[in-house]
Backbone as numpy.savetxt, mean C-alpha at the origin, in Angstrom:
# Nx Ny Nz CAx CAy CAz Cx Cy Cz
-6.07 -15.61 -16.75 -5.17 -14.47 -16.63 -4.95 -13.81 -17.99
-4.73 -14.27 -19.33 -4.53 -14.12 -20.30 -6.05 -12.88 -20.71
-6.56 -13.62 -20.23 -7.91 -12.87 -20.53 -8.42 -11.57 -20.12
-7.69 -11.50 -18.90 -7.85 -10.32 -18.32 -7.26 -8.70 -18.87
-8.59 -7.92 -18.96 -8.46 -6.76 -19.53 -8.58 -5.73 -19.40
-8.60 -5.73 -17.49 -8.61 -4.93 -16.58 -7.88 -4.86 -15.40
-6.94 -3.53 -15.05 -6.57 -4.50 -13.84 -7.53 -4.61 -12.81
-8.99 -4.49 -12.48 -9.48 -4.82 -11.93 -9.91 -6.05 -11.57
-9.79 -6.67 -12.80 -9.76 -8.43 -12.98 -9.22 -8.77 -12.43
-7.83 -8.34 -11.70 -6.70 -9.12 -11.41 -6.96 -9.24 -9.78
-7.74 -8.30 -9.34 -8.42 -8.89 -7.92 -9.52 -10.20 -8.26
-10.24 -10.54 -9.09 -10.85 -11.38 -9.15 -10.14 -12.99 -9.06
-8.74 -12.55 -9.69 -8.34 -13.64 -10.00 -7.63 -13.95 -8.53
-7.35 -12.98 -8.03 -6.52 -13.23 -6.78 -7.42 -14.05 -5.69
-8.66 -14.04 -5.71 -9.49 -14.74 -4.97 -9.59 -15.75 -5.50
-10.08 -15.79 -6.84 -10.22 -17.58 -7.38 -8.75 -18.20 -7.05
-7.43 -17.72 -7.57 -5.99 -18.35 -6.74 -6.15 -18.77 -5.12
-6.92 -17.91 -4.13 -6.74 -18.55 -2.85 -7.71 -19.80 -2.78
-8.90 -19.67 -3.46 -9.75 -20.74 -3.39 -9.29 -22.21 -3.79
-8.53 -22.15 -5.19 -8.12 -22.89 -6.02 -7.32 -23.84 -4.94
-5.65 -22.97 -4.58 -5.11 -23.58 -3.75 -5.41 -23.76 -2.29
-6.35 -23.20 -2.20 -7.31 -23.53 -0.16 -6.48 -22.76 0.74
-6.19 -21.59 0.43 -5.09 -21.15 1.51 -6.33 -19.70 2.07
-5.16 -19.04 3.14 -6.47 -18.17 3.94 -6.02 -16.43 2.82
-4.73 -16.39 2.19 -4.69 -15.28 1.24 -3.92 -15.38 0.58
-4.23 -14.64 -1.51 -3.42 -14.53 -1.87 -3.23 -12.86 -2.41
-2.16 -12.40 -2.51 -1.78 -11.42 -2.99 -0.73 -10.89 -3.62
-0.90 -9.78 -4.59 -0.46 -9.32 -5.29 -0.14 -7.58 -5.08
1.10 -7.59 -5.27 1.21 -6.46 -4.92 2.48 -5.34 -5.64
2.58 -4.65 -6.05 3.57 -3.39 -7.45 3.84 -2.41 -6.05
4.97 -2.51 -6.67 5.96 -1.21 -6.47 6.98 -0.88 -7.24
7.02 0.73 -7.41 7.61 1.09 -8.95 8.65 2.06 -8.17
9.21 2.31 -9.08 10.43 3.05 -8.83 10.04 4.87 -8.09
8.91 5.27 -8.51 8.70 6.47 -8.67 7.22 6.25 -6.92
7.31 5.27 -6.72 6.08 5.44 -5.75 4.72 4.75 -5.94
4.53 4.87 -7.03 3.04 4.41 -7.56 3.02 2.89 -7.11
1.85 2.71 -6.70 1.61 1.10 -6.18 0.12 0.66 -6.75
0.06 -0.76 -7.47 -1.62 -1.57 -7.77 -1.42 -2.70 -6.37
-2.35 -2.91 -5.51 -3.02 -4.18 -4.67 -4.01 -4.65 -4.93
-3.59 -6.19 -4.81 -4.92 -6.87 -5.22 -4.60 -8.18 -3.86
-5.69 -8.31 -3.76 -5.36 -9.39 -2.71 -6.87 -9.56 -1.72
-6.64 -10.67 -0.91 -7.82 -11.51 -0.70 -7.79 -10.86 1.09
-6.46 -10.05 1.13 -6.54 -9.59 2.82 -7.98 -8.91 3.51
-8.23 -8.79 4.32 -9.52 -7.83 5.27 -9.25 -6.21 4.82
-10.48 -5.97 4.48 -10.09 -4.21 4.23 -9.39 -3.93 5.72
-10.15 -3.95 6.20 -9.79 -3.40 7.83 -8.08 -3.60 8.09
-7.58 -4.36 7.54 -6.19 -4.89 8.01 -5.27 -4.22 6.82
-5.55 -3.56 6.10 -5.37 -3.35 4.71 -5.12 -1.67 5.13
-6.13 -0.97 5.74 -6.49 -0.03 5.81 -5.53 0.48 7.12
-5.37 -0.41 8.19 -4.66 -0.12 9.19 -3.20 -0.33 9.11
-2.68 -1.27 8.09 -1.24 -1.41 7.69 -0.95 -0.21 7.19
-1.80 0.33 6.29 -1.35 2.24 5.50 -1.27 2.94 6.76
-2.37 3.19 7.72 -2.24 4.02 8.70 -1.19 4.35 8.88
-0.69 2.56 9.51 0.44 2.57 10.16 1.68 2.76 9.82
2.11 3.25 8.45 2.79 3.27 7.56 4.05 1.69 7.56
3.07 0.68 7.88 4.13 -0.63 8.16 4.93 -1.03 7.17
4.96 0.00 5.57 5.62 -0.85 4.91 6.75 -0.35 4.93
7.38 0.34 5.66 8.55 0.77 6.58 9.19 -0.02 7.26
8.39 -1.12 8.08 9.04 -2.27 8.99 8.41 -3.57 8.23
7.95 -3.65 7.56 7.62 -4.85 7.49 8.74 -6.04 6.47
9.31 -7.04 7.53 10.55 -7.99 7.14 9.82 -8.29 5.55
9.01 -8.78 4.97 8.15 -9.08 3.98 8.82 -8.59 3.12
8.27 -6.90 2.89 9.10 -6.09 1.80 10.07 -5.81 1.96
11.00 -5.72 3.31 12.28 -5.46 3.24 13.32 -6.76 2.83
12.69 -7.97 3.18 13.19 -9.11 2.68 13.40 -9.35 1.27
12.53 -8.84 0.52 11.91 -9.19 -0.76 12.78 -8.37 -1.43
12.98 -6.87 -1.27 13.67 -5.97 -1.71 15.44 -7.06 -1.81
15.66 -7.35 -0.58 16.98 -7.66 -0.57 17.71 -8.98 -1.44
15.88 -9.67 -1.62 16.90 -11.14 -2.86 15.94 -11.00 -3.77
16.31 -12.20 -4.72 15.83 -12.43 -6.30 15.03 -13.49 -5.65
15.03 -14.35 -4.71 14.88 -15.86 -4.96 13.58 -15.96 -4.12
12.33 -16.93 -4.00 11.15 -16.94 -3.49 11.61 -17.38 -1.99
10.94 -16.45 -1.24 11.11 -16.13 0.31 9.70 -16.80 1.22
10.66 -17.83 2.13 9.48 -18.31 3.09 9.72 -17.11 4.31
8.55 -16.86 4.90 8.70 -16.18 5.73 9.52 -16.23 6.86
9.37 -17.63 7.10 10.88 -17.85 8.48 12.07 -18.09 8.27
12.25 -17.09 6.69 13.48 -17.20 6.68 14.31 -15.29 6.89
13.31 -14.71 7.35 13.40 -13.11 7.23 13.93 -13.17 8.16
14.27 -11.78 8.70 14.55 -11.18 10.31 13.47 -10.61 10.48
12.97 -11.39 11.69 11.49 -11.06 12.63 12.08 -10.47 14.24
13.84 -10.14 14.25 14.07 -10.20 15.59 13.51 -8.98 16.45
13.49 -7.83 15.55 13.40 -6.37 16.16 12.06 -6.25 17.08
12.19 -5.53 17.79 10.63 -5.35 18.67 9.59 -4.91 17.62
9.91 -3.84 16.85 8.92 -3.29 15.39 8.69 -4.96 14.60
8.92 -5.43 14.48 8.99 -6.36 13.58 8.30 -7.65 14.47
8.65 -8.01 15.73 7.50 -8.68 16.26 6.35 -8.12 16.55
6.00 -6.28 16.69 4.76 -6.31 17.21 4.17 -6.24 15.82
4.81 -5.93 15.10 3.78 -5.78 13.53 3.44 -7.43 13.32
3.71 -8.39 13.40 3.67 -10.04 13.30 2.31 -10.01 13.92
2.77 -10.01 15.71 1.17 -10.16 16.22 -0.02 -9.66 15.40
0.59 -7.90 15.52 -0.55 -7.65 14.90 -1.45 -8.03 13.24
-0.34 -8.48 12.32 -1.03 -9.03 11.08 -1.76 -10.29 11.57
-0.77 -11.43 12.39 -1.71 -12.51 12.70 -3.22 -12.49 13.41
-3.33 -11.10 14.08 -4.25 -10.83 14.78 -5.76 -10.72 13.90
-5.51 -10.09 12.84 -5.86 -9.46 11.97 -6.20 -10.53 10.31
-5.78 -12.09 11.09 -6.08 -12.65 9.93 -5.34 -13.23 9.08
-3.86 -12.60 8.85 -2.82 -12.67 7.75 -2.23 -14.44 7.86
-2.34 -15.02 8.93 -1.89 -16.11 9.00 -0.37 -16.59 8.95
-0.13 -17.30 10.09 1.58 -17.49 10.59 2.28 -18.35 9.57
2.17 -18.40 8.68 2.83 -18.92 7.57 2.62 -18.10 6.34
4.10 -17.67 5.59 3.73 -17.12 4.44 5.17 -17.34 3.51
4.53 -17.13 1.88 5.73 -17.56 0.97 5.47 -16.48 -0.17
6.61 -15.59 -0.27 6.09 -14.38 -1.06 7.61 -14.74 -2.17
7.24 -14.23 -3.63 7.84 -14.20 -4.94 8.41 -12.87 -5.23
9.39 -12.96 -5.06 10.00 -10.84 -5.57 9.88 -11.59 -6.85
9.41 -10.02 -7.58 9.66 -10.13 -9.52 10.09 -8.56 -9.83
11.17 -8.61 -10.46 11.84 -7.19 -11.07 11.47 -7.15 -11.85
10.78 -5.83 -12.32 10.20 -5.79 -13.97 10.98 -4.41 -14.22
10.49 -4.06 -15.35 11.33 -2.54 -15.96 11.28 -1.14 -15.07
12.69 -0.32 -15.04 12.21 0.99 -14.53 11.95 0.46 -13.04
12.64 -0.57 -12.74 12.85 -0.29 -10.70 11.45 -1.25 -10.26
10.47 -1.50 -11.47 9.98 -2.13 -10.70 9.94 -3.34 -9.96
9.51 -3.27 -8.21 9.29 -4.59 -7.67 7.97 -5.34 -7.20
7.50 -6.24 -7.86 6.25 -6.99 -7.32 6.17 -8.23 -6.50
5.74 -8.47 -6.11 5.67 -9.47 -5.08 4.41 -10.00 -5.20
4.49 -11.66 -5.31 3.27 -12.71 -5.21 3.03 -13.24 -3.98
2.03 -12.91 -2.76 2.66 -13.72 -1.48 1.07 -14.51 -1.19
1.34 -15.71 -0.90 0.06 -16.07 -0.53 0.86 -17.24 1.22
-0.77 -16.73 1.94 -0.31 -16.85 3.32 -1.19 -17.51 3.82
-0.88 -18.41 4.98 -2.05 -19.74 5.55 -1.58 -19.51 7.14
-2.80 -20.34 7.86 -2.54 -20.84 9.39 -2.39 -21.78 9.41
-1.05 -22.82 9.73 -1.02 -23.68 10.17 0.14 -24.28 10.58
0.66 -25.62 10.93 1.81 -25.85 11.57 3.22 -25.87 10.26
4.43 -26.07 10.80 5.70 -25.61 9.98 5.43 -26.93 9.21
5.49 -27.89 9.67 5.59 -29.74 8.47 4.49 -29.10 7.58
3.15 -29.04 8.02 2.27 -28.60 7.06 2.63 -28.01 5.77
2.79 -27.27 6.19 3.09 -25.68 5.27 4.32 -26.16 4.47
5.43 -26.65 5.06 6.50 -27.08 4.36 5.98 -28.23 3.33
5.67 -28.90 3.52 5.00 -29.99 2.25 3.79 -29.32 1.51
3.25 -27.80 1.69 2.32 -27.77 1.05 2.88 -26.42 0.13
3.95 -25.98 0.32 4.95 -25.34 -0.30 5.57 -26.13 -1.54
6.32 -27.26 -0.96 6.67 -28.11 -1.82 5.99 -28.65 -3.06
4.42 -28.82 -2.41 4.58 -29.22 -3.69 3.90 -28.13 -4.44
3.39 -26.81 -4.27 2.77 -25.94 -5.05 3.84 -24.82 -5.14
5.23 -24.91 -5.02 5.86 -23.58 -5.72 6.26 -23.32 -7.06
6.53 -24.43 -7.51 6.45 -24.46 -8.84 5.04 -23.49 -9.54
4.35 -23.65 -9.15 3.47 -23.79 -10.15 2.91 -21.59 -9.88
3.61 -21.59 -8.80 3.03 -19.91 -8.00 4.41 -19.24 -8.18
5.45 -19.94 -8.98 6.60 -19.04 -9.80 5.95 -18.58 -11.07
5.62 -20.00 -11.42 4.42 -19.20 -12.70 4.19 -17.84 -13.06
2.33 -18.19 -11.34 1.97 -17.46 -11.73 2.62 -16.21 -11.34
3.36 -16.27 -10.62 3.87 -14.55 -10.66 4.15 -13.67 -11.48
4.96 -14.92 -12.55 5.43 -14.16 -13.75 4.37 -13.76 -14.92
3.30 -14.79 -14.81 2.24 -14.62 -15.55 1.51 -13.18 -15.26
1.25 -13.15 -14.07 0.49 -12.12 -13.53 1.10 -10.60 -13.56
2.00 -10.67 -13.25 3.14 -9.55 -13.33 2.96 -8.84 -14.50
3.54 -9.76 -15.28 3.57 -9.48 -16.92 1.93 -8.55 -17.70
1.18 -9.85 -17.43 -0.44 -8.96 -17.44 -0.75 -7.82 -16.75
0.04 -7.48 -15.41 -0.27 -6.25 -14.86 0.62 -4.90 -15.69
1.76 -5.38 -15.71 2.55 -4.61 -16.61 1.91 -3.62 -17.71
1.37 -5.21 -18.87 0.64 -4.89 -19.99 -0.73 -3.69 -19.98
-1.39 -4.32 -17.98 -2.95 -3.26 -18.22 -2.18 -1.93 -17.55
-1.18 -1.93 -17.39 -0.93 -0.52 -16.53 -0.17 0.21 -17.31
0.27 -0.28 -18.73 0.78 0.64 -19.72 -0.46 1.20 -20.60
-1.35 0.55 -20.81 -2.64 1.29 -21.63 -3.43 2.11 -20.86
-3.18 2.20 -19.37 -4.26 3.03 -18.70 -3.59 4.47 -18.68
-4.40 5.34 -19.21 -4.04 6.69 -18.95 -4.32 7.56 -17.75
-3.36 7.83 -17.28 -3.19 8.54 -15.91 -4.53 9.25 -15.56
-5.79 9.53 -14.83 -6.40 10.41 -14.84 -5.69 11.44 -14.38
-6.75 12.63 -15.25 -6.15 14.17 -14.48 -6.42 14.67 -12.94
-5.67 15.41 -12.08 -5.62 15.38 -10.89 -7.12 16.28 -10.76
-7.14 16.24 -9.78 -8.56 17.18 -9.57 -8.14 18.39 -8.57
-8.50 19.43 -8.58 -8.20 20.40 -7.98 -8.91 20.18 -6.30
-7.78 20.55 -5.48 -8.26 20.53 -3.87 -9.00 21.67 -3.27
-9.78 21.27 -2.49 -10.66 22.49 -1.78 -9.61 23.65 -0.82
-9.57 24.72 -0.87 -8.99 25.30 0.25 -8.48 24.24 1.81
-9.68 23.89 2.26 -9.78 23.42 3.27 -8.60 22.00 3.52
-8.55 21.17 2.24 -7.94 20.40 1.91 -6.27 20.71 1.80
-5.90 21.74 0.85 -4.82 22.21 0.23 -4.46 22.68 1.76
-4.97 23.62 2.91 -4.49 23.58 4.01 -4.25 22.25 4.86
-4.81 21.31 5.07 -4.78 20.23 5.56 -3.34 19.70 5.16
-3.21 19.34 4.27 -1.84 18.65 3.44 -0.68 19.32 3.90
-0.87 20.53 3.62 0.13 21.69 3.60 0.78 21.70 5.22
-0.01 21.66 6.36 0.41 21.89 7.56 0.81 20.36 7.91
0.50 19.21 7.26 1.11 17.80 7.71 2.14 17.73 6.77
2.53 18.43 5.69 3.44 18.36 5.22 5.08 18.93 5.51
4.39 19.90 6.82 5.24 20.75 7.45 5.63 20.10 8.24
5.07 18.85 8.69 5.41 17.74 9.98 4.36 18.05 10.97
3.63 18.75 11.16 2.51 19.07 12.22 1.22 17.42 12.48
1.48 16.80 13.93 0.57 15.90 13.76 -1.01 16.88 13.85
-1.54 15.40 13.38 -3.04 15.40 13.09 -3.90 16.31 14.15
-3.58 15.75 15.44 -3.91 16.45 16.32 -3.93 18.45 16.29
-2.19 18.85 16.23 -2.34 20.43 15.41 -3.09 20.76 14.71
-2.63 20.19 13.47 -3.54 20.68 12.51 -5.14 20.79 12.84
-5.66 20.26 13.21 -6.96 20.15 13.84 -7.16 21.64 14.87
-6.38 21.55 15.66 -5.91 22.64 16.29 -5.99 24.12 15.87
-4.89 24.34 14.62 -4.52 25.75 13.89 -6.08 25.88 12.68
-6.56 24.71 12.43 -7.49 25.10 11.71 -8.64 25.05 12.15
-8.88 24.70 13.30 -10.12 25.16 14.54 -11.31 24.15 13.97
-11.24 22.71 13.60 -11.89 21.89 13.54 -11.19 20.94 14.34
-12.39 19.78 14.53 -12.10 17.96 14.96 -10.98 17.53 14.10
-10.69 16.17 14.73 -10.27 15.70 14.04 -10.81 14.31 13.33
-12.10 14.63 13.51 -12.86 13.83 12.37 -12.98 14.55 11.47
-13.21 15.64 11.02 -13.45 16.60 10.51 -12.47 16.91 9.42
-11.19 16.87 10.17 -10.08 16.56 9.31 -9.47 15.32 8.38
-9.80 14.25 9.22 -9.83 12.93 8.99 -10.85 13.11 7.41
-11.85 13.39 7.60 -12.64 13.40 6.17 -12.05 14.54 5.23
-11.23 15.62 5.78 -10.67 16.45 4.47 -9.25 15.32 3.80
-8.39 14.98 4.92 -7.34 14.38 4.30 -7.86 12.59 3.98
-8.91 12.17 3.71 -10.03 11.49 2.90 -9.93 11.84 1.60
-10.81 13.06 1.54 -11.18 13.31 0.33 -10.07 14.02 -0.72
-9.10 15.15 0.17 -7.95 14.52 -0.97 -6.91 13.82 -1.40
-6.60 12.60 -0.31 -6.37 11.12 -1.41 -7.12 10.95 -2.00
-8.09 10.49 -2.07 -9.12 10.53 -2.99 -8.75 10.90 -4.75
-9.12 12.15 -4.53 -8.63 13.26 -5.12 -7.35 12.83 -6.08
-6.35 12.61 -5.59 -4.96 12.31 -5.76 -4.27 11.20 -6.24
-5.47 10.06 -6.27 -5.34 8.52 -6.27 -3.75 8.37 -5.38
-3.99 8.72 -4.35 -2.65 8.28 -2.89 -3.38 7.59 -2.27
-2.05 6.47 -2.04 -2.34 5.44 -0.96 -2.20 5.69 0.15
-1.78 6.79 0.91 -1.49 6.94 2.13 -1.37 8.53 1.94
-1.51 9.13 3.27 -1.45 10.39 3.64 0.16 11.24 3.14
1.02 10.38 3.55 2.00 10.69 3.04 2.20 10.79 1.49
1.95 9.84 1.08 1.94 10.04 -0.50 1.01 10.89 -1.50
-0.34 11.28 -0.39 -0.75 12.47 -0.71 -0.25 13.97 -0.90
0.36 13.76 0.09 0.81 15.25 0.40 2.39 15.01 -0.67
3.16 14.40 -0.75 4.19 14.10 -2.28 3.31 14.94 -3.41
2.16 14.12 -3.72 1.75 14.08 -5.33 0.98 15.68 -5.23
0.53 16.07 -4.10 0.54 17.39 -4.14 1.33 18.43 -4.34
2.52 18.06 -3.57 3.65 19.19 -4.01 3.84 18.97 -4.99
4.48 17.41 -5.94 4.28 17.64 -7.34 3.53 17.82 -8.55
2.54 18.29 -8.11 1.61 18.43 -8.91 1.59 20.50 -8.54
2.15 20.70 -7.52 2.07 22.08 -7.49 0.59 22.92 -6.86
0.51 21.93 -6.21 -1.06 22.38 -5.86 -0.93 22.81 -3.89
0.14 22.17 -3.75 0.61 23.07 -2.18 1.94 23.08 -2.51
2.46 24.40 -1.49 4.00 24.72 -1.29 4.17 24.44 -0.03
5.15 23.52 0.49 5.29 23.19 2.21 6.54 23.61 2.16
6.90 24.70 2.94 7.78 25.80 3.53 7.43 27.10 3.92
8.18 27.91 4.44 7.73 29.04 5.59 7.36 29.93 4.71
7.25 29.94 3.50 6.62 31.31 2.47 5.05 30.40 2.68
4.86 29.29 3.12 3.14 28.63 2.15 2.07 29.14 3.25
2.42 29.99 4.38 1.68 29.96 5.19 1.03 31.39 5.17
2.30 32.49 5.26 1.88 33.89 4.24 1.10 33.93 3.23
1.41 33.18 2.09 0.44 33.00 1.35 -0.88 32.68 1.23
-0.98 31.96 2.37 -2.28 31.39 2.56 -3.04 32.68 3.58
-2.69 33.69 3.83 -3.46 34.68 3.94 -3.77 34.20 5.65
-2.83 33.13 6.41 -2.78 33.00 7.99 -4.35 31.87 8.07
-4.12 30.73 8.29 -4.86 29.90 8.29 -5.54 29.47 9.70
-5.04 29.39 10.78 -6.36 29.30 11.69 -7.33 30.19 11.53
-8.70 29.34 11.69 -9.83 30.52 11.44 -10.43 30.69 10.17
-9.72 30.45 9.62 -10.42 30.35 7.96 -11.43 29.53 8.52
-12.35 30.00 7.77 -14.08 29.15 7.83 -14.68 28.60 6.16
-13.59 29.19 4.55 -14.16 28.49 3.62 -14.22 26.64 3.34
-14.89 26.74 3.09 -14.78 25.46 2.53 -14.10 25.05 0.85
């Protein structure tokens, strides 16, 4: 960990950690005061990719647990009662995440919260003696790791945003208005695969983790206006054919 001089490293290490201790994942995961988030972790893209969809980190007991104490959180000790909150369960277990998990809140500077969680399948005695005797040592690394992420995410300089295509800057702009996917697809007289690959390419673009946080770093960045003047401006957008 010490060694590491990328945060790209810090996914490497997150896999040698699940191997080390034999579990089915470990992860690492930032959240800052302002939005910005680093993941590293040993989860399935696929499950990874469908938690953003789903915008689960809205319901998920995990981070809302984590948010609420200082102290390292077994998972059955959250509130799992809500219907949102059991079907999101199935669905992570479905998906791999495994019915046992023990996640580390760490407060660092400026709001930030990170979390160390590494997660297994197997029965409660299990898991409870295999907790026992490895938490010590995964308070550590949290703090270890944390700290190193801290360190590579203060030397990295922000890249500059990249300018959005028409096609794009409309895309954002009409989901920013609240219009589902489906509309928009609609008013701008394409699929919605079609669309699906514009609001692609500018997250992308944007380094956003989610659609929503795309369309944020756009308005602040000034590159769309979402309100009833942005549509005048745009010179009436169904039908536009530039790219």
């Amino acid at each position: 960990m010490e060694q590491a001089e990328t945060l790209e490293q810090i996914q490497d290490l997150t896999v040698q950690l699940r191997d080390i201790f034999a579990v089915d994942h470990m992860v690492y995961h930032w959240l800052s005061a302002d939005g910005e988030q680093y993941g590293f972790g040993t989860y399935d893209p696929v499950w990874v990719q469908h938690y953003v969809e789903n915008d689960y980190i809205r319901i998920d007991p995990v981070i809302i647990g984590c948010f609420q104490r200082f102290h390292p959180v077994d998972w059955r000790q959250l509130d799992w009662s809500s219907r949102a909150a059991k079907a999101f369960r199935k669905d992570a277990i479905a998906h791999g995440v495994g019915n046992q998990g023990f996640s580390f809140p760490i407060r660092g500077p400026n709001g930030q919260l990170a979390l160390l969680t590494t997660s297994h399948t197997t029965d409660d005695a299990s898991w409870d003696d295999f907790v026992h005797a490895n938490q010590r040592e995964w308070i550590l690394i949290a703090h270890f790791m944390n700290r190193k992420v801290l360190a590579l995410a203060a030397q990295r300089r922000p890249e500059p945003i990249r300018q959005l295509s028409p096609r794009e800057v409309e895309a954002l702009t009409f989901l920013g208005m609240g219009h589902g996917r489906a509309q928009v697809a609609e008013l701008l007289n394409i699929s919605e695969h079609t669309l699906r690959a514009y609001i692609e390419s500018a997250r992308f673009k944007l380094g956003a983790l989610n659609t929503t946080h795309a369309v944020a770093r756009a308005v602040g960045e000034g590159l769309i206006v979402v309100g009833g003047a942005a549509r005048e401006a745009s010179g009436g957008w169904p039908g536009r054919e530039d790219e």
